[in-house]
C-alpha positions in Angstrom: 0.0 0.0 0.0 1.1 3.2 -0.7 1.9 5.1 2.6 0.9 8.5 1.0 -2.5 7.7 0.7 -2.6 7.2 5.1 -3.5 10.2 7.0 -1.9 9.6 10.9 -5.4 11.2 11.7 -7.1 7.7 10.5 -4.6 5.4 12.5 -6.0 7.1 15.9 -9.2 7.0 15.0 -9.2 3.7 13.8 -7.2 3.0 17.5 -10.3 4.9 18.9 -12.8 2.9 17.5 -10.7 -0.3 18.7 -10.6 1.1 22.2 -14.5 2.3 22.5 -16.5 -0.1 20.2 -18.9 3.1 19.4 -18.3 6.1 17.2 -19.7 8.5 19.5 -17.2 7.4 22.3 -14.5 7.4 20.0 -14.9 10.3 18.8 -14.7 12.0 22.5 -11.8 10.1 23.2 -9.8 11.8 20.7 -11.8 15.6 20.4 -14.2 14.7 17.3 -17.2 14.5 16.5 -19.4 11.9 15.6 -19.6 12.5 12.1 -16.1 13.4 11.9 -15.7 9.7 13.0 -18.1 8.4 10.6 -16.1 9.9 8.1 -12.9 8.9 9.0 -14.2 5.1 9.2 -15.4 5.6 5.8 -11.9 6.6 4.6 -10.6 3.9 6.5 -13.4 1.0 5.1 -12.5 2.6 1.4 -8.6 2.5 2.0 -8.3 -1.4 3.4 -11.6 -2.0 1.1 -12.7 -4.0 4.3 -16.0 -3.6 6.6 -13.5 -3.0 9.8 -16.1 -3.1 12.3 -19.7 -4.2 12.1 -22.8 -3.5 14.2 -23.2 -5.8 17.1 -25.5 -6.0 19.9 -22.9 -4.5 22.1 -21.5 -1.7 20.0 -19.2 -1.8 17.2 -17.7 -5.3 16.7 -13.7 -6.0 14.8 -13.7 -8.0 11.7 -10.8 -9.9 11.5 -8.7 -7.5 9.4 -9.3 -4.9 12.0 -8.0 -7.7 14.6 -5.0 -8.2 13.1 -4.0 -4.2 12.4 -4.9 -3.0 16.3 -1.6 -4.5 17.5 0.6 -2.9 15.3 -1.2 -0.1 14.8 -1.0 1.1 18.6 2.5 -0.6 18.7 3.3 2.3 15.7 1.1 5.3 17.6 3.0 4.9 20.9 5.9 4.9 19.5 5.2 7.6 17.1 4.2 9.7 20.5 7.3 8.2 22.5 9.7 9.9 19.6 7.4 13.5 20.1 8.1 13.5 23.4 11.5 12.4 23.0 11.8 15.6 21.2 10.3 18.2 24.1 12.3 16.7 27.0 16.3 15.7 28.0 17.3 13.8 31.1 21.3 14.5 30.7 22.0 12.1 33.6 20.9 8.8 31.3 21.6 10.8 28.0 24.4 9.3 25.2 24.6 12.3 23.0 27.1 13.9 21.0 27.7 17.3 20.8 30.2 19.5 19.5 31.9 22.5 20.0 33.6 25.0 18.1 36.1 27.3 20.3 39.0 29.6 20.0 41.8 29.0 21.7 41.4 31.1 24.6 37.5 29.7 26.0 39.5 26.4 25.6 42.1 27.4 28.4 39.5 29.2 30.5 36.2 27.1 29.9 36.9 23.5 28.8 38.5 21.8 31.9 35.1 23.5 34.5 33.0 21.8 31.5 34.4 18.7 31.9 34.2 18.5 35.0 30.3 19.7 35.6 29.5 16.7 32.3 31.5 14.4 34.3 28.8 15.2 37.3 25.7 15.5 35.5 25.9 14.0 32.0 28.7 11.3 32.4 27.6 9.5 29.2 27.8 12.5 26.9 30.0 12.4 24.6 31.8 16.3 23.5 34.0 17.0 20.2 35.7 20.0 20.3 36.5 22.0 16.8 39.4 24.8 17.0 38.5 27.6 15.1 41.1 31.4 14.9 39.3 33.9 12.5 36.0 34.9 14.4 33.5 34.7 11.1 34.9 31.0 10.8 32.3 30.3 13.7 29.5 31.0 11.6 30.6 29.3 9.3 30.9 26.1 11.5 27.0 26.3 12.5 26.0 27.2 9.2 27.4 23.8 7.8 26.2 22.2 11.1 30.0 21.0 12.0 29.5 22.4 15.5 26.2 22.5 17.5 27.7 25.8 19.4 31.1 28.0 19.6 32.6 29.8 22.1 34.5 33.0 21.1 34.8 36.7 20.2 31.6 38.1 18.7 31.5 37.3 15.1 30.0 39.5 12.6 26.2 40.0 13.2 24.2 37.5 11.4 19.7 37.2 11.8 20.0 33.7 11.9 23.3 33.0 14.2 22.2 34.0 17.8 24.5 35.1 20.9 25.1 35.2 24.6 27.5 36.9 26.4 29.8 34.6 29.4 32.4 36.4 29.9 35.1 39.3 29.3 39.2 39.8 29.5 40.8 42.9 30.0 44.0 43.8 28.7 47.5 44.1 30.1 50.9 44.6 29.0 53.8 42.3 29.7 57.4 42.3 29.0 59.8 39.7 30.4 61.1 39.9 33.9 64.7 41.8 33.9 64.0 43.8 30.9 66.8 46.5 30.2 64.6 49.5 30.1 60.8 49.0 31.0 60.2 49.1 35.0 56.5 49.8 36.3 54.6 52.2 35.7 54.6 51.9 32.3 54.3 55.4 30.4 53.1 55.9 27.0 56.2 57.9 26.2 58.1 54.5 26.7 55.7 51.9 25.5 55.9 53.6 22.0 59.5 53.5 22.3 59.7 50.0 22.2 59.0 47.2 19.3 55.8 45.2 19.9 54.5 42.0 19.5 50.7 41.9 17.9 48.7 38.5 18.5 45.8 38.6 15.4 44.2 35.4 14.9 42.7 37.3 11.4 46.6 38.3 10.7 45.7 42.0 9.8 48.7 43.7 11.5 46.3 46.1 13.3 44.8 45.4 17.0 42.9 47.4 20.0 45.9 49.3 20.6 46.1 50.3 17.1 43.0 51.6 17.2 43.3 53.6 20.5 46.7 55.0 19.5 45.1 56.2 16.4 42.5 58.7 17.8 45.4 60.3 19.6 47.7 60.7 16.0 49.9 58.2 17.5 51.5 54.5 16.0 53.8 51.6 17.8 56.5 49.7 15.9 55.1 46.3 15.5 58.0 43.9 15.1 55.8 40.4 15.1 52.6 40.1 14.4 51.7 36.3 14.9 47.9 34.4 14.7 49.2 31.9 18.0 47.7 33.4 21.3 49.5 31.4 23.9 52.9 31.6 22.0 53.0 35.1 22.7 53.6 34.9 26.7 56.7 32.6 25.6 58.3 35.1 22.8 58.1 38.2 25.7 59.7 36.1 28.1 62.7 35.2 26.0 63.0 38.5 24.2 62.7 42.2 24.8 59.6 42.9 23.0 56.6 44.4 24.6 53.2 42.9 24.1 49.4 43.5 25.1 47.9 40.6 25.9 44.5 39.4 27.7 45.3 39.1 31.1 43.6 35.4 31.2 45.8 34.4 28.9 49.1 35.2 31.0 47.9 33.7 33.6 46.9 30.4 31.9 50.6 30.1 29.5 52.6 28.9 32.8 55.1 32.0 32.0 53.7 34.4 34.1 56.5 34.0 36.7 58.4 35.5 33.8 56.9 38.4 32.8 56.8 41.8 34.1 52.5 42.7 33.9 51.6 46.1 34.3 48.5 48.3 33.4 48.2 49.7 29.5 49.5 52.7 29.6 46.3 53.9 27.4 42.5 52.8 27.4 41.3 49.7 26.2 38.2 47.9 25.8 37.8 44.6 27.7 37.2 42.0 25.0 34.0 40.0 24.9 33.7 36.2 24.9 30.0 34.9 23.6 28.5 31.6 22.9 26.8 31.5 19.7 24.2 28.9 17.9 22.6 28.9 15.1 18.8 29.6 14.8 17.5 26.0 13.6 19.0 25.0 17.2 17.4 27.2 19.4 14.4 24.8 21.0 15.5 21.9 20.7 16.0 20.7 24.2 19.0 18.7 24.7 20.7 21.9 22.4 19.0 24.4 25.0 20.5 22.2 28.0 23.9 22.3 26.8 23.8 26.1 26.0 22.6 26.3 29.9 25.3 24.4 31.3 28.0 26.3 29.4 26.5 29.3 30.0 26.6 28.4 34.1 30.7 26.9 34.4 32.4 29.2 36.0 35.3 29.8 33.8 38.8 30.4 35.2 39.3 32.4 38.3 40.0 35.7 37.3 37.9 36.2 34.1 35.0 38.9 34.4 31.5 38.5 33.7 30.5 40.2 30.8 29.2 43.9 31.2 28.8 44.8 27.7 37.2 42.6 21.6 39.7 42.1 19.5 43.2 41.7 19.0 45.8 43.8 20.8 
């Protein structure tokens, strides 16, 4: 038989009719009326070009066809309803599922080993596939090809269909190594200028935060490396004399802060957001809207802000 021809609405009724042995019953079992139900056991005599049921002196009686469909037929409608509400409920705790996740390399220092933990806890048979991503627009481009289910990273460009949420922010610092020849704290603008920097830009564009602020003022830095890597850079200040603004998250988390010299900018700069983002064909699906939860709720390295309101310094 050709499945096209079936409306789902005639399998209940016809379950209905099995259950109540009277059209009028059936029909207020499942919200119809009785000639609602006359006409969907008309459909259903015409489809199966069988009788189905037959008056009896107690109500509707089964032929044998009808027998021999009940069974599967409520077999196939609970399960049909099981998968539904499959779909509008998640019980992590018993769950199996995958999920993956995009993030740059910073939320992987600060967020991933609090996240591990707290699925260890509450979703042990979960299973999570992390994808690396540097450029922030390569994000979007993860969800849009459904590679990750969510990323964690700078704000990429605003897109209607890839939605956000702030967890947290970095503020910057500037570091040189321990020992250095000629920078001591405070560090004054006169003297930062003075000296070659180091420029970590995951998009490569030779221009940063500090770029930008020296700018409004008519001012430029020498920029003597400009590198994608983000946790190389506490390395190359410690084992050079090269000055470089850097999140203050990430110093702490490269196990060379013991080397370096950390000191205030000696200009204003914009802390720099971290968001999750997901795409919008995600959004209410529940297991999807449990995981976004739980990420949004680990606590991520001791030290990092929440976010009150980014970019490469």
């Amino acid at each position: 038989m050709d499945l096209h021809g079936i409306d789902l609405n005639l399998l209940v009724a016809f379950d209905a009719l099995m259950a109540e042995r009277s059209v009028t019953r059936a029909g207020t079992r499942i919200g119809r009326t009785q000639p609602a139900m006359s006409a969907a056991l008309a459909r259903l005599r015409g489809l199966l070009k069988d009788e189905l049921f037959v008056r009896g002196p107690n109500g509707l009686q089964p032929t044998p066809l009808a027998l021999d469909l009940a069974g599967p037929i409520t077999h196939a409608l609970t399960g049909i309803q099981r998968a539904l509400e499959f779909t509008q409920t998640f019980e992590p705790s018993t769950s199996t599922a995958k999920f993956s996740l995009g993030l740059s390399d910073h939320p992987t220092f600060a967020l991933l080993p609090a996240l591990l933990e707290v699925l260890r806890e509450q979703a042990p048979g979960i299973t999570l596939r992390i994808r690396n991503f540097t450029a922030r627009d390569d994000a979007i481009a993860m969800l849009d090809a459904g590679e990750v289910d969510l990323s964690v990273g700078v704000p990429p460009t605003p897109a209607a269909r890839i939605l956000i949420r702030p967890l947290f922010e970095e503020r910057f610092v500037c570091v040189v190594r321990k020992g250095h020849p000629t920078l001591r704290p405070p560090l004054r603008l006169q003297s930062f200028l003075e000296h070659s920097h180091l420029l970590v830009s995951p998009e490569n564009d030779g221009y940063g935060v500090v770029d930008a602020a020296l700018a409004k003022q008519g001012l430029k830095r020498r920029l003597a490396l400009t590198l994608p890597q983000l946790y190389a850079a506490p390395l190359l200040v410690a084992q050079s004399n090269l000055v470089a603004t850097l999140m203050e998250g990430v110093v702490a988390a490269s196990g060379h802060s013991e080397r370096l010299c950390v000191m205030p900018a000696p200009l204003e700069l914009p802390s720099i957001p971290f968001v999750l983002s997901w795409h919008r064909r995600n959004d209410v699906h529940p297991a999807q809207r449990w995981f976004r939860d739980l990420l949004a709720a680990v606590p991520p390295r001791a030290g990092l802000r929440p976010p009150s309101g980014g970019a490469p310094a």
